[in-house]
Structures are given as C-alpha cells and as structure tokens.
N, C-alpha and C positions, 0 to 999 in steps of 0.2 A: 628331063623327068623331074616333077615335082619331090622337093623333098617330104619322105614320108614323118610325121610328126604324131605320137603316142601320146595322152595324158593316164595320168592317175589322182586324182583326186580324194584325199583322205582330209579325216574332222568332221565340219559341221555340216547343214545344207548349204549355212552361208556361204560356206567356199566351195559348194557346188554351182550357185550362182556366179561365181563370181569364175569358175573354168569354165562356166559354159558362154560367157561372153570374150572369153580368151580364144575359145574354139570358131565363133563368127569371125575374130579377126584373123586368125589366122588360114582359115576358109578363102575369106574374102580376099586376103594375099596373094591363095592361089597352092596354099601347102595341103597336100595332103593327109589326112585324118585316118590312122589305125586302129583299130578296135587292141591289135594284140603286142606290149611290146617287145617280143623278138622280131615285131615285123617295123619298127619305126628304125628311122637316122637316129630322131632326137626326141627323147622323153620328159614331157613336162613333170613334175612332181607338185603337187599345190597343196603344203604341208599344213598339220595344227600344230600348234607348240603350248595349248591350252597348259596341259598337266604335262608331267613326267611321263608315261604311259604314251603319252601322244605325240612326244619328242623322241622316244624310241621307236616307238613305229613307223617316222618318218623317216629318221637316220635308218634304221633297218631296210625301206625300200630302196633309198639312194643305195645302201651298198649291195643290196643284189641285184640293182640295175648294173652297178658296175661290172659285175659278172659280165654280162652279155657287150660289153665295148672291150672287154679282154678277147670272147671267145666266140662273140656274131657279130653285126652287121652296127650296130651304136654306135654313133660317132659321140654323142655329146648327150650329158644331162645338167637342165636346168630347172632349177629349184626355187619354185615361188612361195607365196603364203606366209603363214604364220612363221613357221620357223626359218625362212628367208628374212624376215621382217624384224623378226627379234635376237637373229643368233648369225646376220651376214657377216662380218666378221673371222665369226668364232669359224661359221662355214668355210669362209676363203681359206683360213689359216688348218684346218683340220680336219676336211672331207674334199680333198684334191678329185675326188671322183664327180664332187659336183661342176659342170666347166661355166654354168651360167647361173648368177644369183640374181635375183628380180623380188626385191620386197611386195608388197601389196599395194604400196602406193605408186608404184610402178609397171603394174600388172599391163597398163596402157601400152606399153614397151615391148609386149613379149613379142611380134613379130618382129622388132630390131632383134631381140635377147635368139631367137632361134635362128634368123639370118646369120649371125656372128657365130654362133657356137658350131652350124653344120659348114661352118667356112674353115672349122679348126678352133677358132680363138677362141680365148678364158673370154668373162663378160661378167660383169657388176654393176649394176644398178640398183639406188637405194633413194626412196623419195617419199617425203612423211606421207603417211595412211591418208590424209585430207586431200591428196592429189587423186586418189581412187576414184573413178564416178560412181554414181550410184548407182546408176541403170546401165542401159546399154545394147542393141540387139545382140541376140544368143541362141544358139542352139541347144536345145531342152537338150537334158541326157536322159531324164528320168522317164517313165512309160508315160506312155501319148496320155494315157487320162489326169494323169497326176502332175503338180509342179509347185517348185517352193518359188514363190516373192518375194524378196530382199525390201524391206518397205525402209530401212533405216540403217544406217554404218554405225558404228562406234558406242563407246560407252564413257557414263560419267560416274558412273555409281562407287566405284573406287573400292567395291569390299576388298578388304584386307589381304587376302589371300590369292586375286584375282589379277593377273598381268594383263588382262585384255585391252584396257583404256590405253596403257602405252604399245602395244600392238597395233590395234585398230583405231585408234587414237577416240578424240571427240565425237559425240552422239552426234549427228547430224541426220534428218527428216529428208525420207527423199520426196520430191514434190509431188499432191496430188493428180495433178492431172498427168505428169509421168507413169503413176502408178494404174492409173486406171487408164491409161494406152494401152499399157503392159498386160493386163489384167485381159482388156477385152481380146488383144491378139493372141494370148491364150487360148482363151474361151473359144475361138473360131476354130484355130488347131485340133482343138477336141479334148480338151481338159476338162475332165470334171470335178477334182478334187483341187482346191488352191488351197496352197499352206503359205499362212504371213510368217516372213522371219526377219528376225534384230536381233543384236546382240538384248538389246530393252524393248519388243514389241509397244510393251504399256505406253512406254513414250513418245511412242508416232506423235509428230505435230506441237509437242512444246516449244520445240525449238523457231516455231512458222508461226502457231495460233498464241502463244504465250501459255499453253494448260492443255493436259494430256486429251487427245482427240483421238483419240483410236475409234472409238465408237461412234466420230464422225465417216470415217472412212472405213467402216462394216457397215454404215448405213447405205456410203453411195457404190458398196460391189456387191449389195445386196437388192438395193435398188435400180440398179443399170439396166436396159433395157437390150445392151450388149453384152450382156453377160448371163449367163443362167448356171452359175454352178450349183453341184449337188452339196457341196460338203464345201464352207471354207473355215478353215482351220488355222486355230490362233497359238503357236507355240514362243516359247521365250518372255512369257509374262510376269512382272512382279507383283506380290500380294499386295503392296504399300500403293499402288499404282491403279489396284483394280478398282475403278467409282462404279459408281448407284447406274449412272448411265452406259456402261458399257455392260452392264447387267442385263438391266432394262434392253438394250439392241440386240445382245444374244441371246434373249426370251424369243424379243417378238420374231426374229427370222427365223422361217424353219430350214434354208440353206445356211446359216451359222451352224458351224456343229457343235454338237450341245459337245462340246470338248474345250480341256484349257491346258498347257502345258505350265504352273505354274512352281519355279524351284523356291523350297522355302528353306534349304541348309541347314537348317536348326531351329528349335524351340524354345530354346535355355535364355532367358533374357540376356544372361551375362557371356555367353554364348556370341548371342548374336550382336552384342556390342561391339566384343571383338574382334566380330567378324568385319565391322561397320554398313551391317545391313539398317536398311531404312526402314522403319517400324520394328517392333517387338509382336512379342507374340499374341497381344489385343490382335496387333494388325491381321497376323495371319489367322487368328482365329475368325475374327470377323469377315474377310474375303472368303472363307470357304464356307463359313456359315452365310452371306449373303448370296452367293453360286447357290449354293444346293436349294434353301428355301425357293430363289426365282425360279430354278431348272430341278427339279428331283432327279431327273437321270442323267444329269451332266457326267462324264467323266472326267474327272478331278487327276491328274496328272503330278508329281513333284520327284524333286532330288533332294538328297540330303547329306551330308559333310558327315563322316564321324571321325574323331580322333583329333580335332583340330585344338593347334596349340593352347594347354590348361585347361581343357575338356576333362573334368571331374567322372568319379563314376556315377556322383548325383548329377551330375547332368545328361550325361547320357542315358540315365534311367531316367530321365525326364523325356531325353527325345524319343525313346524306343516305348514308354508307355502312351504318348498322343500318337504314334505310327498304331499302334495298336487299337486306340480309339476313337482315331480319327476317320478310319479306313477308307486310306485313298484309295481310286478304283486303279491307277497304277503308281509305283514308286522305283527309281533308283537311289541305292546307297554308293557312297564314294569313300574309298580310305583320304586323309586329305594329303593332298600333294604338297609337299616343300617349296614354295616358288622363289627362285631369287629374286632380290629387286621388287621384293611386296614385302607389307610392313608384318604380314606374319611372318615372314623367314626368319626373322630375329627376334620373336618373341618369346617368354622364357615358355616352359615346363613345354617344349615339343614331346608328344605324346610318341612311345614306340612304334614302330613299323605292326612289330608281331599284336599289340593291343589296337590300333586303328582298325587293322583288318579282323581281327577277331571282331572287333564293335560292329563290323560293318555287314559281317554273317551273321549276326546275331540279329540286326535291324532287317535284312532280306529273308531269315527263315520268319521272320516274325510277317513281314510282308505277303509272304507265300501260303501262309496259314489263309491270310486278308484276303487273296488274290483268288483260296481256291474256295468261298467262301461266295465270294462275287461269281465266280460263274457256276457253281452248284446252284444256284439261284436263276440261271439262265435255261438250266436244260425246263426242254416242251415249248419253252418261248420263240417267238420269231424275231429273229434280225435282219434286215437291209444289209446285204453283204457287196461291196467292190469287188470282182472277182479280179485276180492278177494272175491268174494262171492254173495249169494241167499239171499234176505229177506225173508223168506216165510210170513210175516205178511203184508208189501206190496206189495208181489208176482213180486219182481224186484230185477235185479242183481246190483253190485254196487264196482266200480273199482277206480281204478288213471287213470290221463295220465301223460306225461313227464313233466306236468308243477307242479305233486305234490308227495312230498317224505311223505312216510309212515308215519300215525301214528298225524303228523304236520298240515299238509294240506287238502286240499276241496278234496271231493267224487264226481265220476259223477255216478247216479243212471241211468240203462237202459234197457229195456226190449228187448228181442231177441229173434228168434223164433224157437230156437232150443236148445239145453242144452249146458252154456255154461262152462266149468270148471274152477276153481281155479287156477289162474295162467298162464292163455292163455290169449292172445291180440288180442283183436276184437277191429274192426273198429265203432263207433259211432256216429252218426249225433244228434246235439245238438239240441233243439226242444223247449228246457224252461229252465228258471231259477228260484231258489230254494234258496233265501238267498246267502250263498256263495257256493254253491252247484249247480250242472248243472242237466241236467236230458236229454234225451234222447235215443232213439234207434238203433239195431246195422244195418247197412247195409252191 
C-alpha cells in the first residue's frame, strides 16, 4: 500500500509554487497524495519564516500536527521552506516533533526526506537556496482557471529589515523559454488568469539580458499564439524598477491586467534610507504618477512598514498623509517585525510594540475611508467578474474582477440568473457596498 503523504503549504504563492512541484515528485514516486491530514502517514509543512507572525504560525501547525502522531495514524513530520531553511538547527534542537528537515535548496530531496521519515528515521538535509531549480513539472493546487509563475528565485535588494536574500539566497532569472513552456501548459489546462511572482518580479532578466526585461517577457505571454490568457497579472514589483517601457507594454495589452502589486514601505526619505530601499520618494512618486497617467483605471496595489526603527511621529505623519492622498486602490499596513540577523535588529530608537501597531490602525482606518470611497464610485457600473464560486448558505455567487488578485484582495458577491460556472467571466452591475466587498448582479 502506497504511503499516504498530506501537505500544507503556508506564506507566499512562491512557496506554493515551489509544494506543487514537490507533489509531482512525489506523485511520480508512486506516494500517495491526501487532501486531509488525519488521513496521511507523513505530513509535509512548507513554512514562511518571512516576519515573526509567519514563524508562529508555522511552528503552531508543526505542533498540532503532532497531536495526531500521539493520538492517530502520523507516523512523521517534515518541514520544508523558509523556516527549514533559516532555523534547521534551531528546529533539530527544539521542535523533536518535526522527524524530517528539508531547507529549500533541498526541496529536490523530499522524496528521499519522506521515504526515511515513513521508514521511522529522523532526516536532515540542508543545501544553499541556489541548488533549488527554478521550474519544474507540478501539480497546480490552485482552481483550474487560476495559477501563480515563479519567473525568478531570490533576492539582492538587501533592505534592512528584510532576511529573505539569506533565505532564498541570490536573485536569479528563470529562463525565457522555460517560462513560456510553463506558461503555454497552463494555458492548455485551462487557466485563464496567470500571476508572475519573485521575490523582485521588476527584475526578471538582468541577470540574462544585463537590464530589467520584464516587459520583454509581458510582451511574448502576451503575444503567444499559445496562450490566450484573460488576465496576466504582475505582483512583487519595485517602484525603483518600474521603466517607461514596461508602462508602455501594460498599456498596450488588453490581457495585462491593468493591475500592479507594487510594496513601497514608506515615504519618509530618512525612513527609507534606513530601510535601504532603492529610490526615495521622487522614485515612488514618479511610478505611480507614470502608471495612472498611461492607465487611469489601473489598480495601484502597495504595503507599507510602520513603526520601523527611529520612525519619528513626523514621519509617520508624512507616511499616513501620502496614503491619504495618494489613494491607492488597495493597501496593507504591517507593524514592523524585529528580524535577527538584519541590520535593523540592532538599530537604536526600536519603536514600541504597543506604538507600531497603534500607527498601523491608524494607516488602515485611514485606508478604509480610501477603499470605501473607490467603490462608492463603482456602484451602477459594470465589471468583468471571474467567478469562483456558489454560496449556498447566501444563495449568491461570488468572484474577482481585474482590480483584485486571488486570495489578497476584495470579492464581488452577485446573483445571476442562470448557472454560472467556476471560472467563467460574467459581466456585473454594482448595486451595493459591503465593507470592502461589492455586491451586485450579472447583466
């Protein structure tokens, strides 16, 4: 009898990319794949260990996996990802529940990592991030219409606050024609929405072409003549990174979605030195003033830091009045995380717990004002809606349109009058508002 094998997959999309090529191999081994884990031997875990928040929530599933090898059928768990990657170690020495550690630059490995572990044995493997490939065949998890591509590993940008470069190590470009294999085998499957993701999307192909190429390669998945997606969607981009021509490419296609997921942290020049973000706030004023003039209905996407070490109140009221008149069409705020081993950790005047997160409600009520402002503007309008599904409980279907990527973003809830499937694009007239959520019917 095949051994039964469970994953979980928590963090980014990237490391849903990166379990769903984990699941072809171990497919292709011959293990069997559960949906639920009280029904598996051996439970993969494919952690983030981005922030604080994300390291508890990993170590929190490990230890109620362990419940279930006390009290059901578990024989073993192994623990991949980030927090494999940057705390194996600390894991061997201080979470005995985990029996197999698998860094990311090892992830190649996990069908050795699960053979051993459902045999009984402890199992450790650790192998710089640069040994990860970049592609790989995979089984989607995400619904048939939808799928994120991994276009690039790692990062150089080094801000301050940020462990991911030693995580994930070096940016490296995964190659075009790689990507657009990837792309079209999608595309046949029956995906209509593609999301690019990097740790630095903006940086597709410097490291190949010698100078940021992204908008070479929105040119040819827009151009393909094997491909016809509806929506391809660019998240993880830097403002310092956005040129004139990749402007220009998500004009002219109307399969780009007029969408950009661009984090800008902060606004405070002194701020963002600290941060050791690239450009200041010309930079970022400038990308979003050159976005909206080429696109007027782009939706403008960002994150932003507050509390971060020596963050002034004048600065803070610097970043909380540009959120206010800048009005992204969407934003998250983050208290900032203490990272070890990043040159904020030890930087002086670290800002209180209780003042980060005050700042940080303070930037989202201000947000919320912005947010309900944008779609008071929408109702009687029509939208292009993804549908993803039936409520049966409020007997209402409930979709995206182009201004929100999966999983992140507002729902528009709407009733139709005829059945409509998972994965089809019906048109919508806005009718109410719902919080940050729309609601109306299809026409």
């Amino acid at each position: 009898m095949a051994t039964k094998v469970g994953f979980v997959s928590l963090g980014c999309p990237k490391n849903t990319c990166d379990t769903e090529v984990m699941l072809k191999k171990l497919i292709d081994a011959g293990f069997e794949i559960v949906p639920e884990d009280h029904m598996a031997d051996v439970m993969i875990v494919n952690t983030c260990a981005f922030i604080e928040s994300a390291k508890q929530e990993s170590i929190d599933y490990i230890l109620d996996l362990a419940y279930l090898k006390e009290h059901h059928n578990l024989k073993g768990i192994v623990v991949t990802g980030c927090l494999a990657t940057r705390y194996a170690d600390e894991i061997e020495k201080s979470l005995p529940e985990a029996d197999g550690i698998v860094s990311a630059g090892a992830e190649g490995d996990i069908v050795e990592a699960v053979k051993k572990v459902s045999e009984g044995e402890r199992y450790k493997n650790v192998k710089p991030t640069e040994c990860l490939a970049l592609g790989g065949e995979r089984v989607v998890t995400t619904p048939d219409y939808t799928a994120y591509l991994k276009i690039a590993e790692g990062c150089d940008n080094r801000c301050s606050y940020c462990a991911i470069p030693d995580i994930r190590g070096k940016f490296r470009s995964r190659a075009l024609d790689d990507i657009m294999t990837e792309a079209r085998e999608l595309y046949s499957m029956g995906v209509r929405e593609l999301c690019l993701v990097a740790q630095d999307t903006t940086r597709w192909g410097e490291d190949i072409y010698g100078e940021y190429s992204l908008d070479k390669l929105l040119e040819a998945l827009a151009t393909d003549k094997e491909c016809g997606f509806e929506w391809i969607r660019l998240l993880y981009c830097y403002p310092d990174k956005i040129t004139d021509s990749l402007v220009e490419t998500m004009k002219k296609h109307d399969c780009i979605a007029k969408y950009i997921d661009m984090p800008i942290q902060h606004i405070n020049e002194d701020v963002l030195k600290r941060m050791n973000r690239r450009g200041g706030r010309e930079t970022i004023v400038s990308a979003v003033k050159r976005l909206r003039d080429a696109m007027p209905s782009i939706t403008l996407r960002t994150t932003v830091i507050t509390g971060f070490p020596g963050e002034t109140a004048a600065e803070f009221d610097e970043l909380l009045s540009f959120v206010k008149e800048t009005k992204f069409d969407r934003l998250g705020a983050f208290a900032y995380s203490r990272e070890e081993n990043t040159p904020a950790y030890s930087m002086p005047k670290q800002v209180s717990k209780k003042l980060k997160e005050s700042r940080c409600e303070r930037i989202m009520e201000a947000q919320y004002v912005v947010h309900a402002e944008k779609n008071e503007a929408l109702l009687d309008k029509t939208v292009k809606v993804l549908c993803e599904g039936y409520d049966k409980v409020a007997e209402i279907y409930y979709g995206r349109s182009e201004a929100d990527a999966p999983e992140i973003d507002s729902k528009i809830y709407f009733s139709a009058r005829h059945r409509v499937r998972d994965g089809e694009f019906v048109n919508v007239k806005i009718t109410e508002v719902s919080d940050y959520d729309l609601i109306g019917k299809e026409v």
